[in-house]
C-alpha positions in Angstrom: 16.9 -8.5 -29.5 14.6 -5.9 -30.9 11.0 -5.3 -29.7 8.4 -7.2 -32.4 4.6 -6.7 -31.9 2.1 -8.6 -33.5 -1.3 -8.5 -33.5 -4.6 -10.7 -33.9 -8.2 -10.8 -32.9 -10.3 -13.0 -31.1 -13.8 -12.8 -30.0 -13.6 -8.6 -30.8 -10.5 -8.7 -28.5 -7.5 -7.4 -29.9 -4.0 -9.0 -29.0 -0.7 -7.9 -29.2 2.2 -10.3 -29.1 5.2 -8.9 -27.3 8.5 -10.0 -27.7 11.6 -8.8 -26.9 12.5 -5.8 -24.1 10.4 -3.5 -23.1 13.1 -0.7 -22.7 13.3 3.4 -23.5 14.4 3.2 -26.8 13.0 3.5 -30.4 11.6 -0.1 -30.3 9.2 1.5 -27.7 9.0 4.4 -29.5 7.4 2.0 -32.4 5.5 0.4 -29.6 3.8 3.5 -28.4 2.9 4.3 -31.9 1.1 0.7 -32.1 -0.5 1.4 -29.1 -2.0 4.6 -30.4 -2.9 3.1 -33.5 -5.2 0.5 -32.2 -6.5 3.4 -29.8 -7.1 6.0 -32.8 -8.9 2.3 -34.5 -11.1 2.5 -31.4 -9.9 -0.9 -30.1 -10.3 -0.5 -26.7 -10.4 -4.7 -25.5 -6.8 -5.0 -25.6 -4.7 -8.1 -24.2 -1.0 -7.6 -24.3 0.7 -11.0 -24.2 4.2 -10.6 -22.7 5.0 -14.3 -22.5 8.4 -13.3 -24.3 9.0 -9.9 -22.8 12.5 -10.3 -21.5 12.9 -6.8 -19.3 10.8 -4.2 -18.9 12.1 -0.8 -17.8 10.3 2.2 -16.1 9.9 3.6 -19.5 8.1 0.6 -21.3 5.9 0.1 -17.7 4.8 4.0 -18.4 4.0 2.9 -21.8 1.9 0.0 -20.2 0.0 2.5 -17.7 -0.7 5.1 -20.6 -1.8 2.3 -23.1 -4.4 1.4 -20.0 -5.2 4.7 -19.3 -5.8 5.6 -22.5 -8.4 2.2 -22.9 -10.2 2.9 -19.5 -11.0 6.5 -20.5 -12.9 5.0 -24.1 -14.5 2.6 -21.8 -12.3 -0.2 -22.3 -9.7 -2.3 -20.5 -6.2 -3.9 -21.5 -5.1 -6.9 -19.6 -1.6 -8.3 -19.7 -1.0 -11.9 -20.3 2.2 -14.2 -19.4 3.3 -11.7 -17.1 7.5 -13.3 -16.0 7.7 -13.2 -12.6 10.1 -10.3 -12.5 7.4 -8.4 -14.3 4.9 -9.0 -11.4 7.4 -8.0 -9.1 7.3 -4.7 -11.3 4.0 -3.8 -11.4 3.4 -4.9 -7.5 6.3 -2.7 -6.3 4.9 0.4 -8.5 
């Protein structure tokens, strides 16, 4: 299944909706692009829904990290949403 992002607002809060895998790849390649998009739009309130994120690998949790980094440095935050517990496991372990 290949990676599809959406995106909405609520509240001044932007949201992405994440489905499929999180994996190195040009779907991340498309994601990271997003990512800097909404950054260059000066969105920093992100909330990245991952409720039907299947896998993530190192590659797409760097992409997570940079797309936080990245908010936190503007003075903004990204939260993830609907983490699967696998995904926990993840970002615990890292």
């Amino acid at each position: 299944m290949s990676l599809v992002v959406g995106e909405r607002e609520a509240e001044g809060i932007t949201i992405l909706d994440i489905a499929g895998r999180l994996v190195a790849g040009t779907d991340l390649s498309d994601f990271r692009r997003k990512l800097e998009q909404v950054h260059t739009q000066k969105k920093n309130r992100l909330i990245l829904n991952l409720e039907n994120v299947e896998y993530i690998d190192s590659t797409g949790l760097g992409t997570l990290v940079i797309a936080h980094s990245a908010a936190e440095d503007d003075g903004g935050t990204v939260k993830l949403l609907k983490v699967s517990k696998r995904g926990v496991q993840l970002l615990v372990l890292t």
